[in-house]
C-alpha positions as CSV (number, residue, x, y, z in Angstrom):
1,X,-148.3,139.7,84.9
2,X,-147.5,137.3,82.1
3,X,-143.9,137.8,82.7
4,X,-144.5,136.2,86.4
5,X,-146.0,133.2,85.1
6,X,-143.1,132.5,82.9
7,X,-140.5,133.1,85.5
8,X,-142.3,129.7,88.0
9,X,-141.5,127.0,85.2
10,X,-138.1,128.6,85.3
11,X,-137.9,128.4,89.0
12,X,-139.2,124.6,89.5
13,X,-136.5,123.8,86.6
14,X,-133.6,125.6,88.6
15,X,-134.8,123.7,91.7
16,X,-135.1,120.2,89.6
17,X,-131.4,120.9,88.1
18,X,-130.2,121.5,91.3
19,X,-131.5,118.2,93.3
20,X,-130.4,116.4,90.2
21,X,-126.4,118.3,90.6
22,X,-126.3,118.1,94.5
23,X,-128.3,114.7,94.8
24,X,-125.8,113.6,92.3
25,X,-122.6,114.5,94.5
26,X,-124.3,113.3,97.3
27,X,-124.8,109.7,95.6
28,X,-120.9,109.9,94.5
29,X,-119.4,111.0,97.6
30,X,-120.8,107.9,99.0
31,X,-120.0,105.8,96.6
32,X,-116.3,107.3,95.7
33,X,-115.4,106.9,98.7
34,X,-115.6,102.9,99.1
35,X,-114.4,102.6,95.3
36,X,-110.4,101.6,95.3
37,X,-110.2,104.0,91.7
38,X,-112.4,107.0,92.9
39,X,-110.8,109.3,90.0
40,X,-112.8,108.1,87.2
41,X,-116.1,108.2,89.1
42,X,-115.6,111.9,90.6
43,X,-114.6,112.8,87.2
44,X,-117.4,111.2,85.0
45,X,-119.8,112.1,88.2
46,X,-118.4,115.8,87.7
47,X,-119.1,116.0,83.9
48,X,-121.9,114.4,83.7
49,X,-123.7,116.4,86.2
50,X,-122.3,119.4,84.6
51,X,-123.1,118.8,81.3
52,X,-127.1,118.4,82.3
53,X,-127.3,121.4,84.5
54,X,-125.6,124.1,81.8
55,X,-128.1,122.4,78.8
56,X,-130.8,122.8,81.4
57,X,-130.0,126.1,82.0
58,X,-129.4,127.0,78.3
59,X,-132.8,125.8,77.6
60,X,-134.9,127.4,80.5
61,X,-133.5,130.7,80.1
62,X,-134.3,130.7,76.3
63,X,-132.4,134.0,75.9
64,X,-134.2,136.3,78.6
65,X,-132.4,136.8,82.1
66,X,-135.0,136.9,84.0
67,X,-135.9,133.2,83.4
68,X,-131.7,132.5,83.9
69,X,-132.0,134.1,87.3
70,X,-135.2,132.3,88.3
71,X,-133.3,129.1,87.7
72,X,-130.4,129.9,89.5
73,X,-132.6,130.8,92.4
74,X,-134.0,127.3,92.2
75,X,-131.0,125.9,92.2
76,X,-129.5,127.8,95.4
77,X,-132.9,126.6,97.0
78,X,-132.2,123.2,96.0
79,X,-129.0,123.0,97.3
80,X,-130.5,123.7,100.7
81,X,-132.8,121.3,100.5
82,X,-130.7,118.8,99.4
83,X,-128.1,119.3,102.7
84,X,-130.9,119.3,105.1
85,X,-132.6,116.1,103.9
86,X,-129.1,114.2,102.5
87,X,-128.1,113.2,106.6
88,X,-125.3,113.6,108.6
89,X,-122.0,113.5,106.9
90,X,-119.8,109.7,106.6
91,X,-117.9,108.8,110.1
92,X,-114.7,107.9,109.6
93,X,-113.6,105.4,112.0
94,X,-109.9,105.3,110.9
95,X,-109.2,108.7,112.2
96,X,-107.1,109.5,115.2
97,X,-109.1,109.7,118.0
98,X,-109.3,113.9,119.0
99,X,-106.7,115.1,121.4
100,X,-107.0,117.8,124.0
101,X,-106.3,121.1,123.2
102,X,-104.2,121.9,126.4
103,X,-101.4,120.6,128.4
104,X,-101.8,118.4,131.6
């Protein structure tokens, strides 16, 4: 039973990592895509968020599997959760406007 209570610290860290790594790309998405350099941003965004979710996962799993897998789960939750809430995706109002898919 011990090994069960270990395995929900590993899970609420997994789903912490992962708001933190999709919350992230959210926030830079929608701040990339106003930016007139985006590069630098995705890329900093990118390795930044990287860097914190492999040390977080390097720490929680302290060497057993069980505790690496409970994390991941979290993190799959979390990416869930972070679509449903994050809103409707940016409208672009500089696209073409949508053409029938038939002839007259």
């Amino acid at each position: 039973m011990n090994e069960w209570l270990t395995l929900v610290p590993a899970l609420a860290t997994g789903l912490l990592l992962g708001v933190i790594f999709y919350g992230g790309l959210w926030w830079t998405v929608r701040k990339g895509v106003s930016l007139q350099r985006p590069a630098p941003w995705f890329l900093g965004s990118l390795l930044l968020r990287t860097g914190i979710v492999v040390a977080g996962f390097y720490v929680v799993s302290d060497s057993h599997w069980q505790r690496l897998l409970a994390a991941l789960l979290g993190f799959a939750t979390a990416r869930l959760i972070v679509t449903r809430f994050a809103g409707p995706p940016l409208e672009h109002h500089d696209a073409p406007a949508h053409e029938p898919g038939h002839a007259p």
